[in-house]
C-alpha positions as CSV (number, residue, x, y, z in Angstrom):
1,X,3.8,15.4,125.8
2,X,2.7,18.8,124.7
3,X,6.5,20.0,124.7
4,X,7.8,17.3,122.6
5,X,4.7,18.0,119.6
6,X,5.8,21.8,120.2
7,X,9.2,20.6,119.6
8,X,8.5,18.4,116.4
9,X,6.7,21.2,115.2
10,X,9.2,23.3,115.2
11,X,11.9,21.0,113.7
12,X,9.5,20.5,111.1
13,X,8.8,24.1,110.1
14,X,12.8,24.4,110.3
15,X,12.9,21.8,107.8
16,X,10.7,23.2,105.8
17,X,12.5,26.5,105.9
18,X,16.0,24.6,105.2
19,X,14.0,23.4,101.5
20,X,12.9,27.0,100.7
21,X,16.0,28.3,101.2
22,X,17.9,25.8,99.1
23,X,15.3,26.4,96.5
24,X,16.1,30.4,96.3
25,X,19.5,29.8,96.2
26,X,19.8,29.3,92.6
27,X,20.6,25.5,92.7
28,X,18.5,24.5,89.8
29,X,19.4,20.8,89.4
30,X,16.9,19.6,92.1
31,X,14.5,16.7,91.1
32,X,12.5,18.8,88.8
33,X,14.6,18.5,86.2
34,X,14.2,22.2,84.5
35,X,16.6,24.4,83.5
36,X,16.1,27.9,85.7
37,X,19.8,29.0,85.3
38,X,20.3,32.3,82.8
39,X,23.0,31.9,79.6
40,X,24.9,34.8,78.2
41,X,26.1,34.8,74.4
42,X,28.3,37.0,73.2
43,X,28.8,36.8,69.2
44,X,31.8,38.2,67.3
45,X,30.4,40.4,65.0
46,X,28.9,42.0,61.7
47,X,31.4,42.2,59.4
48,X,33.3,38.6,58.9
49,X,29.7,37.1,58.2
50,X,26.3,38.2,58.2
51,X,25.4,34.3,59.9
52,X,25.4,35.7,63.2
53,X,22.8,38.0,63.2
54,X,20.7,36.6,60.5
55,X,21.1,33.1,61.6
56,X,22.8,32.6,65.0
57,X,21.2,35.0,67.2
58,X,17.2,34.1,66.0
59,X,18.3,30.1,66.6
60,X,19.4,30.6,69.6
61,X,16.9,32.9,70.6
62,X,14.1,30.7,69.4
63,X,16.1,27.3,71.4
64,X,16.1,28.8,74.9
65,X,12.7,30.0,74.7
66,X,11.4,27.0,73.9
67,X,13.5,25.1,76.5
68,X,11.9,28.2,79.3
69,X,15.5,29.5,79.5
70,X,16.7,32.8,80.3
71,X,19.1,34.2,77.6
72,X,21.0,37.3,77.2
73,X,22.6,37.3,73.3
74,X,25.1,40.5,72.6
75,X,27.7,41.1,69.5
76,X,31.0,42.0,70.2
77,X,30.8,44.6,67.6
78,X,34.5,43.4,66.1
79,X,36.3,44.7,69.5
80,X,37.7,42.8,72.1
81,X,37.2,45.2,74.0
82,X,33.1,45.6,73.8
83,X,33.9,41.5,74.1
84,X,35.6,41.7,77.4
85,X,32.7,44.5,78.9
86,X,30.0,42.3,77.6
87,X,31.2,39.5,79.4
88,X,31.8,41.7,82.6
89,X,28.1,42.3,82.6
90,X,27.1,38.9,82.3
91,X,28.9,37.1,84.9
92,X,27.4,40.2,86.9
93,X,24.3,40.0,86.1
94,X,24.4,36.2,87.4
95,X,24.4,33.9,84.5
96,X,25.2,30.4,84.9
97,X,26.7,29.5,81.5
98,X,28.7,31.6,79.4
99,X,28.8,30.8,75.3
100,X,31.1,32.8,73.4
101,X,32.3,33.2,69.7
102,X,35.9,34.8,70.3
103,X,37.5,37.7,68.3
104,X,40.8,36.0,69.1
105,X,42.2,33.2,71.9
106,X,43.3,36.0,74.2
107,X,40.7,38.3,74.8
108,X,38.2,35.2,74.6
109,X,40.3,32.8,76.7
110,X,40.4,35.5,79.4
111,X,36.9,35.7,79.2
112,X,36.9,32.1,80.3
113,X,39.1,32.0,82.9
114,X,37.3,35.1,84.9
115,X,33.9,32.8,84.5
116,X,35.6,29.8,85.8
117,X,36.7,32.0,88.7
118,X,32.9,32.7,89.6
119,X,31.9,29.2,89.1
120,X,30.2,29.5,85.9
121,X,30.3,27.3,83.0
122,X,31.8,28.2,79.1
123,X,30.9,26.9,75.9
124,X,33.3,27.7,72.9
125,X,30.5,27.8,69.6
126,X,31.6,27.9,66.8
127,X,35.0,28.7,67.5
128,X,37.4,27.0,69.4
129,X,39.5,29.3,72.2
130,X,43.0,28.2,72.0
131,X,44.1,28.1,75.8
132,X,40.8,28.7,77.1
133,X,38.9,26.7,79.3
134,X,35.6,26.0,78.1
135,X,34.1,23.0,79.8
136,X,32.7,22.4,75.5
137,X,32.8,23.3,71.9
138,X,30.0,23.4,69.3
139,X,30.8,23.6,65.8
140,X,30.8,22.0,62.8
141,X,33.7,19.7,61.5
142,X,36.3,22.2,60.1
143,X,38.3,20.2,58.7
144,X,35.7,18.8,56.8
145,X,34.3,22.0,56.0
146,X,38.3,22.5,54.3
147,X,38.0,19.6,52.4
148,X,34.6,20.3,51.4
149,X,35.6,23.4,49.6
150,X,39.2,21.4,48.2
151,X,36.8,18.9,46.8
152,X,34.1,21.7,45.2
153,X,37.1,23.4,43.7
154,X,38.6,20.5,42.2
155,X,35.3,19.6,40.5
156,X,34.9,22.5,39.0
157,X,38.6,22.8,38.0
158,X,38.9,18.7,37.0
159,X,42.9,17.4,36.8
160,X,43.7,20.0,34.0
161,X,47.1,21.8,35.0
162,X,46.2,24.8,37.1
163,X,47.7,27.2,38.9
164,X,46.0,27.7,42.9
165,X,45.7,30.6,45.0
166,X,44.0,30.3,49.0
167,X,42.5,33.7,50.6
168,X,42.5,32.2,53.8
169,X,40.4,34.1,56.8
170,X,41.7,35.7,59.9
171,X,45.2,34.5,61.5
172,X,43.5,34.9,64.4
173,X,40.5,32.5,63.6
174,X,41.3,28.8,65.0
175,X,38.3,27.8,62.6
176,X,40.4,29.5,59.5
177,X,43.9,27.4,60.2
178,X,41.3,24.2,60.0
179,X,39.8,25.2,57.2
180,X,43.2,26.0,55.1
181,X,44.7,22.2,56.6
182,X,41.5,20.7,55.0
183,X,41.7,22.1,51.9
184,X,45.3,21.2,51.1
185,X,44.7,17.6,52.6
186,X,42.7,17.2,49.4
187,X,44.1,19.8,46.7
188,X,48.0,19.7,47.9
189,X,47.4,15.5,46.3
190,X,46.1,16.6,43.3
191,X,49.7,16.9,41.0
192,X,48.6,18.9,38.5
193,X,47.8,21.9,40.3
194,X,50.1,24.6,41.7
195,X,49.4,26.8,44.6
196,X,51.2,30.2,43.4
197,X,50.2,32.2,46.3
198,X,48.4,31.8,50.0
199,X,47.4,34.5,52.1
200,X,45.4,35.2,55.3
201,X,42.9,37.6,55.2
202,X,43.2,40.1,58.8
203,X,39.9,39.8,60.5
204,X,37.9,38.4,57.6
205,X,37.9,41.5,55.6
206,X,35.9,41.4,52.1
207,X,37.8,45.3,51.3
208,X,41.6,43.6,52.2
209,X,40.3,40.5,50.9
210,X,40.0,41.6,47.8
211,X,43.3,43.7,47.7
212,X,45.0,41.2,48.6
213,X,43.7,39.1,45.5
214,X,44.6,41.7,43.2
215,X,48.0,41.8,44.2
216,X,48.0,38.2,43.8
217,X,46.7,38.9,40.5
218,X,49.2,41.5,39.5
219,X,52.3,39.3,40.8
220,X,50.7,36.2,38.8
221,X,50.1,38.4,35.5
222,X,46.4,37.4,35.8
223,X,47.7,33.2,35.7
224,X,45.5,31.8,38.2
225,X,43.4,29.0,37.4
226,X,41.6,28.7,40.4
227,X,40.9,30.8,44.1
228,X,40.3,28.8,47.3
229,X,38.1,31.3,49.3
230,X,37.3,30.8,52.9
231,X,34.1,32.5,53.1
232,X,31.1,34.0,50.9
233,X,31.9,37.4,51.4
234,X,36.0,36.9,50.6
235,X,34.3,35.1,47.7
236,X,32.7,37.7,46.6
237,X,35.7,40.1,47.2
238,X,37.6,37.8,44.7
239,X,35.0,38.5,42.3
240,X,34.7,41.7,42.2
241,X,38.3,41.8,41.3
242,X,38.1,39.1,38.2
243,X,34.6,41.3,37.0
244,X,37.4,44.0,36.8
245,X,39.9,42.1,34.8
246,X,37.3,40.5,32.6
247,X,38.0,36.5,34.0
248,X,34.6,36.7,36.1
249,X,33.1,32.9,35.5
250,X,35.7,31.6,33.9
251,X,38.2,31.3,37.5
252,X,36.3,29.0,40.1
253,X,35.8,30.5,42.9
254,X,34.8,28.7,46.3
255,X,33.1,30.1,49.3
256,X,31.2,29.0,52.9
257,X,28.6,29.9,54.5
258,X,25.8,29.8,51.7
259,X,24.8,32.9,52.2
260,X,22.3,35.4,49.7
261,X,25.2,36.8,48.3
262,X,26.8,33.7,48.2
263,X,23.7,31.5,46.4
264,X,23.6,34.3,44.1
265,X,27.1,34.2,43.0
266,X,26.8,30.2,42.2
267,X,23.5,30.7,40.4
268,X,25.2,33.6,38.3
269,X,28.2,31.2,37.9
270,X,30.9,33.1,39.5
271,X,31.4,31.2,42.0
272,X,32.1,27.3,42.0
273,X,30.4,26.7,45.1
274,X,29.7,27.3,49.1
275,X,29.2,25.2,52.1
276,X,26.2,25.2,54.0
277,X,26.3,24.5,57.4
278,X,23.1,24.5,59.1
279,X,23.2,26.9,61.8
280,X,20.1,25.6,63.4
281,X,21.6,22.5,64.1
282,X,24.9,24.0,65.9
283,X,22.5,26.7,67.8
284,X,20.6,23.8,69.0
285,X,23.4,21.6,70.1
286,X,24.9,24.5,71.7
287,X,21.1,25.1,73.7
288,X,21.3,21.6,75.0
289,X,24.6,21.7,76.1
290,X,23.8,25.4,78.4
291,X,20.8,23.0,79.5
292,X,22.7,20.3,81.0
293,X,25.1,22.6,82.7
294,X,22.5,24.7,83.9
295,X,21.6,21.4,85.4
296,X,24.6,20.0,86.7
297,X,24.2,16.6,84.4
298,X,27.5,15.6,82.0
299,X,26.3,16.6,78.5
300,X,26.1,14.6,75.4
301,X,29.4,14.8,72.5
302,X,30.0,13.1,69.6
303,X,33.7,13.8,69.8
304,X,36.9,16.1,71.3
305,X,38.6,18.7,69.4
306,X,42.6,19.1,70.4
307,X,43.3,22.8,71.7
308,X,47.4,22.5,71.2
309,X,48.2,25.7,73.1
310,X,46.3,24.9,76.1
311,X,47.4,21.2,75.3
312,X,44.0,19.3,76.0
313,X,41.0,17.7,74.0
314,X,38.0,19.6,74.5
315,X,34.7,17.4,74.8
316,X,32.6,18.3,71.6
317,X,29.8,18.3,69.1
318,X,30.9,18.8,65.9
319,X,28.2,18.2,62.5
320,X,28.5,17.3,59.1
321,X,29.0,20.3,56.6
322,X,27.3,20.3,53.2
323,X,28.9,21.2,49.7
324,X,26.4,23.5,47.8
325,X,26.3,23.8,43.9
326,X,23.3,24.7,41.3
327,X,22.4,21.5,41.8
328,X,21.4,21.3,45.3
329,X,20.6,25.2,46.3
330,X,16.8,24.4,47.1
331,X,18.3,22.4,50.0
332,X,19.5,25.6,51.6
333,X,16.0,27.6,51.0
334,X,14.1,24.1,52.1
335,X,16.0,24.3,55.0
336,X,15.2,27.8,56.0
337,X,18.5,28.9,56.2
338,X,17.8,31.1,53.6
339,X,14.1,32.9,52.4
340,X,13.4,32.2,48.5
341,X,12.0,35.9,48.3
342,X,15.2,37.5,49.8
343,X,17.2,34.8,47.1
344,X,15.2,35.4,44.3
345,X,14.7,38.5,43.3
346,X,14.7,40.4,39.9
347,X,16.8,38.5,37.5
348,X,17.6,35.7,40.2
349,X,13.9,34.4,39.9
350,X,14.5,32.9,36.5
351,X,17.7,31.2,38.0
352,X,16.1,30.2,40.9
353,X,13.0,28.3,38.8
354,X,16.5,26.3,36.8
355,X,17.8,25.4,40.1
356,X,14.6,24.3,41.4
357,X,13.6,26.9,43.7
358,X,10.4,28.9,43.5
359,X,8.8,31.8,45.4
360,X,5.7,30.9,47.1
């Protein structure tokens, strides 16, 4: 009798051993429910926009600590290279999910497929990785975002005969090819405009940006009507250059990203408008995604986005953009997104009072 308690005993403590075990071995979908798994982030860089240290990289920061997860968020500096060593670091250092911003396809996708070697998870944010593997994508609707500026700039221009150009961003960019198809779904129909020049702009650039406007300028003999920018800061670029030619205000110029500079631009009236997308929103979606892979659960999409090189629809989240004009600026500072005393300074606070906004 003795012997078979002694043995019960001991299957028991073996049991109990077997449970320990399985708990230290980094399986953190048991029946707790919490996310124990560490995420690695790796943004592009400084120079296309200043969204991802300014915006991005507090969100994100500020979603995984309040979810108690582990997070490890690095910029790529604008080299695939510091990308690819980044990434080596991470899937070292043990992270379960992987969410990335890629350069380009290539360096990013191979990002991807050495994390799906090691069994951990990807997330494309923001930017979609042509031929990659990411289990999702977070981003917002780029099309819509395309047609968001086609719309802003026809407003601004109404069906008067005008003559187009697009300063599209990088070649490279997935995100930019969307953007350019959305803004000629809308302005391509409007038959009284003329697009008299399209070009990309090679890594997002402001300083080509804005050289290649002015050659546009030069070829056109200063006939351009109206400038479908991709971003604030190619916006801006485009600005500089009609300030220099004496046509600043009086060529609509669009932008994205409603940033400082950008707001600024719109309340001097140099620029048409931007589009706001609210970053908190992606970052978040993004967070809850990491959390259910972290846990081993199927996470929640609102739709797929077709990646035609690696020929597959990509489960994802994808949000509304917003068009932003004088008229609905405070929406951006209400939001957050951007501080009424970094928006309002000097001659800006009298402009920022007209457009509703006021420094508290």
């Amino acid at each position: 009798m003795r012997k078979g308690i002694l043995s019960l005993m001991a299957l028991t403590t073996a049991a109990a051993l077997s449970l320990t075990a399985c708990g230290d071995d980094g399986d953190d979908s048991g029946g707790s429910g919490e996310a124990k798994g560490k995420v690695g982030v790796i943004l592009p860089d400084t120079a296309s926009s200043a969204r991802w240290e300014n915006f991005d990289r507090p969100y994100l920061e500020q979603a995984f600590k309040a979810a108690g997860v582990q997070s490890d968020i690095q910029n790529a500096e604008g080299s695939a290279q510091r990308f690819q060593t980044i990434a080596d670091q991470m899937l070292t250092s043990g992270v379960t999910v992987l969410l990335v911003t890629g350069l380009d396809s290539n360096s990013a996708a191979a990002v991807q497929r050495k994390a799906q070697a090691q069994g951990v998870k990807t997330i494309d944010y923001d930017r979609l990785t042509l031929g990659g593997v990411a289990d999702y994508y977070v981003s917002f609707d780029n099309v819509k975002v395309g047609a968001t500026m086609g719309e802003g700039l026809q407003k601004c221009l109404g069906e008067k005969d005008a003559n187009i150009v697009y300063l599209n961003g990088a070649p490279s960019d997935n995100n930019a090819t969307l953007f350019a198809k959305g803004a000629h779904d809308v302005l391509d129909k409007v038959t009284t405009y003329k697009k008299v020049a399209e070009q990309p702009v090679p890594d997002w650039e402001a300083e080509k940006g804005a050289t290649l406007f002015e050659q546009m300028w030069t070829e056109q003999h200063g006939k351009i009507d109206g400038v479908l920018a991709a971003n604030d800061n190619l916006a801006n670029a485009v600005i500089s250059i009609l300030k220099k030619n004496q046509r600043s205000g009086k060529v609509p110029v669009t932008g994205q990203d409603a940033t400082v500079q950008g707001l600024q631009n719109i309340l001097d009236g140099t620029q048409c408008m931007s589009v706001y997308k609210p970053t908190k929103q992606e970052a978040d979606a993004a967070v809850k995604l990491a959390i259910s892979l972290i846990k081993g659960e199927k996470g929640a999409t609102t739709a797929t986005e077709h990646d035609p090189v690696g020929k597959r629809d990509v489960p994802s989240v994808l949000l509304t953009p917003v068009g932003i004009t004088k008229e609905n600026i405070k929406q951006v500072v209400d939001d957050g997104a951007v501080k009424a005393t970094d928006l309002c300074k000097g001659a800006y606070v009298a402009k920022c009072e007209a457009a509703g906004v006021t420094v508290k």
